[in-house]
C-alpha positions in Angstrom: 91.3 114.4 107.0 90.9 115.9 103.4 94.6 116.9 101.8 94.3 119.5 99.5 96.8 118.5 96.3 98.6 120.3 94.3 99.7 118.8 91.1 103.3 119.7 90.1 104.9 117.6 87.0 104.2 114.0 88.3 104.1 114.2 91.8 101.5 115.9 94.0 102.1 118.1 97.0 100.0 116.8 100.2 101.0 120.1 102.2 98.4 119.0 105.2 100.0 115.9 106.0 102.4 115.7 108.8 104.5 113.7 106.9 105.0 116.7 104.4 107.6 119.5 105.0 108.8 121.7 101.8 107.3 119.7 99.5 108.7 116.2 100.3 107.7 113.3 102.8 110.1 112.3 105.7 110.4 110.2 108.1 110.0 110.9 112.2 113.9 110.6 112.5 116.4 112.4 110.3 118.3 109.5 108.4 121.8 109.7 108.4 123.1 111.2 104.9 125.5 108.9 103.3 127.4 111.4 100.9 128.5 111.3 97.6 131.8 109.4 98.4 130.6 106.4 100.1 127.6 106.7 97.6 129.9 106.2 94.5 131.6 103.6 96.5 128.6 101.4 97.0 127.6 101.8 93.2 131.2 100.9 92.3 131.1 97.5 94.8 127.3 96.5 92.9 129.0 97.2 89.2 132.3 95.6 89.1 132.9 93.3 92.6 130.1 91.9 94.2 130.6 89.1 95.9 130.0 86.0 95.1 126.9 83.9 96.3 124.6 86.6 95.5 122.4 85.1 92.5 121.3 81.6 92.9 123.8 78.7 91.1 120.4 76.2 91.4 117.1 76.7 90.2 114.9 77.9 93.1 111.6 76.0 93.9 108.8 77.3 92.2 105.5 75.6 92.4 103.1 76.6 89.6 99.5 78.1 90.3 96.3 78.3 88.2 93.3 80.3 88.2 91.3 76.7 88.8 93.3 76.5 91.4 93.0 79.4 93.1 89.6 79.8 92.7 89.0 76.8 94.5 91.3 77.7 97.5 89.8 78.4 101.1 89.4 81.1 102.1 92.1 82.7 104.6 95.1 81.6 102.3 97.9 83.2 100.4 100.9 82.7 98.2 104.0 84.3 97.5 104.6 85.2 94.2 107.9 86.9 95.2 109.6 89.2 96.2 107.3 91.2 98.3 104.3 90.5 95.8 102.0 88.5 98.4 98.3 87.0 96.7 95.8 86.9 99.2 92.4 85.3 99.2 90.0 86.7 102.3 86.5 86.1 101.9 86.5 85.0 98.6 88.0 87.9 96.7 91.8 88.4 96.0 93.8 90.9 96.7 98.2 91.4 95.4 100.8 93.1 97.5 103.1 95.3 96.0 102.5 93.3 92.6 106.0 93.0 90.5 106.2 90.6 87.2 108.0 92.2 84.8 112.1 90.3 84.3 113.8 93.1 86.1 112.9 95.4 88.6 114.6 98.5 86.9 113.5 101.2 85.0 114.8 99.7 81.3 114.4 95.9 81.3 117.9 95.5 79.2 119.2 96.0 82.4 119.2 96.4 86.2 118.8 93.3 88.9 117.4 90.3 86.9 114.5 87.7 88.6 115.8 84.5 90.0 112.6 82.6 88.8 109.6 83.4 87.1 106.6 84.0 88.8 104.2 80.9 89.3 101.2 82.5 87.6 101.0 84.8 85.1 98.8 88.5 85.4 96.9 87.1 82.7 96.0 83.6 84.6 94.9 85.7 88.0 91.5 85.7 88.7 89.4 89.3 89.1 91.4 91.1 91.9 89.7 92.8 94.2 92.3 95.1 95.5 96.0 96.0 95.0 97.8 97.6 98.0 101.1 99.4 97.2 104.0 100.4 100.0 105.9 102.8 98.1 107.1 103.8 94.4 110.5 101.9 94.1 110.9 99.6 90.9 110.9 96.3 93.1 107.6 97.4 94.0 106.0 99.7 91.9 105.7 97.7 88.7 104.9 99.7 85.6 104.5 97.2 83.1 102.4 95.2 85.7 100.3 98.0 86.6 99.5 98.4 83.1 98.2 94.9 83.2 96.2 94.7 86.1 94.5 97.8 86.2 91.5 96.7 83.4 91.5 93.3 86.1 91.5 95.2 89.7 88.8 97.2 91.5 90.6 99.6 93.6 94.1 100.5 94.2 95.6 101.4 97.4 98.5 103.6 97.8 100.4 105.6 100.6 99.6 109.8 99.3 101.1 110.4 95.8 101.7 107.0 94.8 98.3 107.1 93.6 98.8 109.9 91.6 101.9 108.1 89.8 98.7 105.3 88.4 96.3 108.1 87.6 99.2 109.4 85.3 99.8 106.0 83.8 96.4 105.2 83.4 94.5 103.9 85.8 91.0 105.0 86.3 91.1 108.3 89.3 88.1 106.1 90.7 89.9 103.1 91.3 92.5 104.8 93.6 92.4 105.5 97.2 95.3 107.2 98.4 96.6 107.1 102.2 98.0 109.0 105.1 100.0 107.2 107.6 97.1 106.0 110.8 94.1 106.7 107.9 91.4 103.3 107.7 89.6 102.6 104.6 86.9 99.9 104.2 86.6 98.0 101.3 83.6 95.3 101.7 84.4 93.8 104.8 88.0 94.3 104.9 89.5 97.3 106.9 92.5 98.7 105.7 95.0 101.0 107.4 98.2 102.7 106.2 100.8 102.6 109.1 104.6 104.2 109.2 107.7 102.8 107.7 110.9 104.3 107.6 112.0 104.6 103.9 112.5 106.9 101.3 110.7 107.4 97.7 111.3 108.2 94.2 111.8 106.9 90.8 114.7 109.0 89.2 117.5 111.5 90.5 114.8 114.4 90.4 111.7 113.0 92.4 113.2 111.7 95.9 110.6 111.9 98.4 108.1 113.5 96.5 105.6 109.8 97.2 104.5 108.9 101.0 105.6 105.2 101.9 104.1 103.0 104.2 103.1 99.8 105.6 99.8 98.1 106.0 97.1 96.1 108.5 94.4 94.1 106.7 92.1 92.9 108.4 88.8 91.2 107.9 87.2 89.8 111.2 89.1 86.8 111.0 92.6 86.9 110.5 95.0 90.5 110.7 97.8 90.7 108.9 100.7 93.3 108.5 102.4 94.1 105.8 105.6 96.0 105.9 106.8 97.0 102.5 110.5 98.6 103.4 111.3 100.1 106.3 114.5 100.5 108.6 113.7 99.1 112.4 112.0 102.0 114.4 110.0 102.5 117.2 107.0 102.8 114.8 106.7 99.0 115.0 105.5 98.9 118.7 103.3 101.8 118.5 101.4 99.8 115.4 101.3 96.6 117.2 99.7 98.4 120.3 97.6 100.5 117.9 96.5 97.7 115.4 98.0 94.3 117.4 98.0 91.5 117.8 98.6 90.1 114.3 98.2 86.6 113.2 100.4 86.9 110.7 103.6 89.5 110.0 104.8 89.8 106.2 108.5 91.7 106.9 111.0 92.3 104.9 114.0 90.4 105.6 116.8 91.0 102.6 118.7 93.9 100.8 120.1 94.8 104.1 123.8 96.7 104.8 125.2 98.0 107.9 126.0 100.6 104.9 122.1 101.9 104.6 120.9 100.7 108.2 117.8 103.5 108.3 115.9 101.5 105.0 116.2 97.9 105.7 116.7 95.8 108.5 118.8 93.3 109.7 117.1 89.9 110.2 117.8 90.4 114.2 116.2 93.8 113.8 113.0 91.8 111.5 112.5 89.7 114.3 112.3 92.3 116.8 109.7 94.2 114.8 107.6 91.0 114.7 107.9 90.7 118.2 106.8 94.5 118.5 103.6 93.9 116.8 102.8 91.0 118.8 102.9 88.7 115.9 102.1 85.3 115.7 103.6 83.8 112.8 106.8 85.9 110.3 107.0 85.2 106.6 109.5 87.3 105.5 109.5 88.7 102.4 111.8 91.7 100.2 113.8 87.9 99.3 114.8 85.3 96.8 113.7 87.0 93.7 116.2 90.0 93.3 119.8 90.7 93.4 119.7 94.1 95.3 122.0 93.8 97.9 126.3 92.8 98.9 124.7 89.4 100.9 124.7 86.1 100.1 121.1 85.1 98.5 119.9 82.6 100.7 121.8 84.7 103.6 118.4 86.0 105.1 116.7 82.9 105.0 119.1 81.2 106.7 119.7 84.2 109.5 115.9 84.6 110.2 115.3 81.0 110.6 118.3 80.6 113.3 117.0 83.7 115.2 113.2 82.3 114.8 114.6 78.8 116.4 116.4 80.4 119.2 114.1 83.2 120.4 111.2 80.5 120.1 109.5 82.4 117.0 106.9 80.5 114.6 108.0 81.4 111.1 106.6 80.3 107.9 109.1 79.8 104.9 106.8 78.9 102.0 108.2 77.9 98.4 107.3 80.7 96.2 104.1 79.8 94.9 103.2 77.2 97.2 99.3 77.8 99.3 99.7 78.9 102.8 96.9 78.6 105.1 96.7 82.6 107.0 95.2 81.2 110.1 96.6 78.3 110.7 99.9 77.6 108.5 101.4 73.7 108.4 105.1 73.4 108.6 107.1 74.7 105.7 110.9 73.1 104.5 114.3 74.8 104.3 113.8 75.4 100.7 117.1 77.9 99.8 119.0 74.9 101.1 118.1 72.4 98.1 118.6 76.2 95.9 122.2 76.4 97.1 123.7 72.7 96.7 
């Protein structure tokens, strides 16, 4: 399908997508409004009485990585880097999820939630990357600084629609972007890449909400398929991809940032599991963890939840230390890290 875009400030108005109504994206279901009240009540609980538990009091595990290194990986692997910033290596080339570096994901970096740990390579150190593949525009994934960086480095960037237009604007070459409707395919060598629903929201200041699609994402090249969520509340959308793009070898879902105050944008880590079981996944990393402080929870609380519910519902999950090479199609055992993290 071709959108015809109209340009208005930074954001660009996809008025043939289905996801557009009035000018802004949406989800399927109408999220429940939260109100200025409770609103003002959550920012008051982040500013002056969070809880305690929510940063780290240990160092967290972080095992270095260098370009020898990676270049010498197999093929079929990847490593966290944080957050939800995923490197993969598939068929030799590399390709960064939702790529975040910078010491805070905020718009100022003098404040806003700090990094627990610094990331185990540097953008400079990363080998050529083939692709970058965004979810949405929010500052813990949408990385300005790092964008910046990677852009003379990467071949193509993949975004859900208007997300795209937000890197033309900063800089990056219009060629280099391919830009998304939810259920659209793209092929880049051998890899097949398809932009699937998520239930979320957009937007980088007060004035832009909703103005940028989000999504989710299947890679897949022959071998191995993977999803990756970026944010999303638990919907039905998960079983309709899974019987659509399923099964998957391996789920990357968030788990972390969640509140039975904003239940539509994140999910619990029962609801995480549940997703993974409606794709017909065969292994869970979670991810959306153990970098930022963005929510009321204890840090290592979704680590610790998700690996419970993997044990009882019989779930293979894969916990790796951030940095630390995972095998995609056939991951070895990984330790209760956040434990050592907490002591």
């Amino acid at each position: 399908m071709a959108y015809t875009t109209t340009l208005t400030g930074n954001a660009a108005n996809y008025a043939d997508s289905p996801q557009q109504k009035e000018g802004k994206f949406r989800n399927p279901v109408a999220m429940n409004q939260m109100g200025l009240r409770k609103a003002l009540g959550i920012w008051w609980k982040f500013a002056f009485d969070k809880p305690a538990g929510t940063v780290p009091t240990q160092d967290i595990p972080v095992q270095t990585i260098t370009r020898a290194q990676l270049l010498a990986a197999p093929d079929n692997s990847l490593y966290r880097l944080g957050h939800s910033t995923v490197l993969l290596k598939l068929h030799g080339r590399f390709w960064l999820t939702d790529p975040v570096f910078s010491e805070r994901a905020s718009p100022v970096q003098w404040a806003g939630p700090a990094r627990f740990h610094a990331p185990p390579i540097s953008i400079d150190e990363l080998p050529p990357i083939r692709g970058v593949i965004l979810s949405h525009d929010h500052y813990d994934h949408l990385d300005y600084a790092a964008i910046q960086q990677l852009a003379g480095k990467t071949e193509v960037f993949l975004t859900p629609l208007g997300v795209g237009d937000r890197l033309i604007g900063w800089g990056v070459p219009a060629a280099k972007v391919r830009q998304l409707d939810w259920w659209q395919t793209t092929t880049v060598d051998d890899l097949r890449l398809s932009a699937t629903p998520a239930q979320h929201f957009s937007g980088r200041t007060p004035f832009d909400g909703n103005k940028t699609l989000w999504a989710s994402w299947v890679i897949d090249n022959g071998e191995a398929r993977i999803f990756f969520s970026g944010d999303s509340g638990y919907f039905k959308g998960f079983k309709e991809i899974g019987d659509k793009h399923g099964p998957f070898d391996l789920t990357l879902i968030e788990t972390g940032a969640y509140d039975p105050q904003w239940p539509d944008v994140h999910m619990q880590p029962e609801q995480t599991l549940q997703a993974h079981k409606d794709l017909r996944g065969k292994v869970l990393l979670p991810i959306h963890n153990g970098t930022f402080d963005l929510a009321l929870h204890a840090w290592d609380d979704p680590f610790q939840r998700i690996a419970a519910l993997a044990q009882e519902h019989g779930q293979t999950l894969a916990t790796p230390e951030i940095g630390q090479a995972l095998s995609i199609a056939a991951p070895a055992a990984t330790s209760a890290w956040w434990e050592v993290a907490t002591k």
